[in-house]
N, C-alpha and C positions, 0 to 999 in steps of 0.2 A: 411452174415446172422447176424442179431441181435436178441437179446430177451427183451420185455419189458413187463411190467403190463397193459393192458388195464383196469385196474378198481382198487379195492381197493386194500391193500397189506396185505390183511388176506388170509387165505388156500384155501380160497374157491373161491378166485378171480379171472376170466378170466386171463391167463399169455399168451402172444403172440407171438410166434416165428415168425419170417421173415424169410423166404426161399428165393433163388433166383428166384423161380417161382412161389411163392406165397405163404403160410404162414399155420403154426401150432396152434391151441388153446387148450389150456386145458379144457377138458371136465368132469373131475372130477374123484375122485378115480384112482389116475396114469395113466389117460388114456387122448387122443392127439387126435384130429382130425386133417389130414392134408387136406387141400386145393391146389389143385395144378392146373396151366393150361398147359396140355401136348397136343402139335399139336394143339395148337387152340378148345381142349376140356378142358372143368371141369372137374376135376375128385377128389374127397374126400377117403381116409383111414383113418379107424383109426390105429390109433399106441402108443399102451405104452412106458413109459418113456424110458425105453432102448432102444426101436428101434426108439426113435425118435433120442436118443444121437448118436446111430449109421449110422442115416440120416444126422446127421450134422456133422460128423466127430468127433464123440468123444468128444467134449467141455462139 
């Protein structure tokens, strides 16, 4: 997994998590949208910042 900026490096800029199945973005107000593809489906959560840290193992 990695994390990177997709846009500019002020608060309010998209931040990009990489999953091994596909990827997290910040959606504003400590809140995560995940993207994932499980079985050959899409499927999106959201998840606040703790439960994203606790989706990556704590990092």
């Amino acid at each position: 997994m990695s994390v990177r900026n997709v846009a500019d490096e002020d608060e309010d800029s998209n931040l990009r998590v990489l999953l091994d199945d596909g990827y997290a973005e910040r959606m504003g107000d400590g809140m995560f949208i995940s993207f994932q593809t499980v079985d050959r489906i899409a499927q999106s959560v959201g998840l606040s910042a703790d439960d994203l840290r606790l989706l990556i193992g704590g990092a």
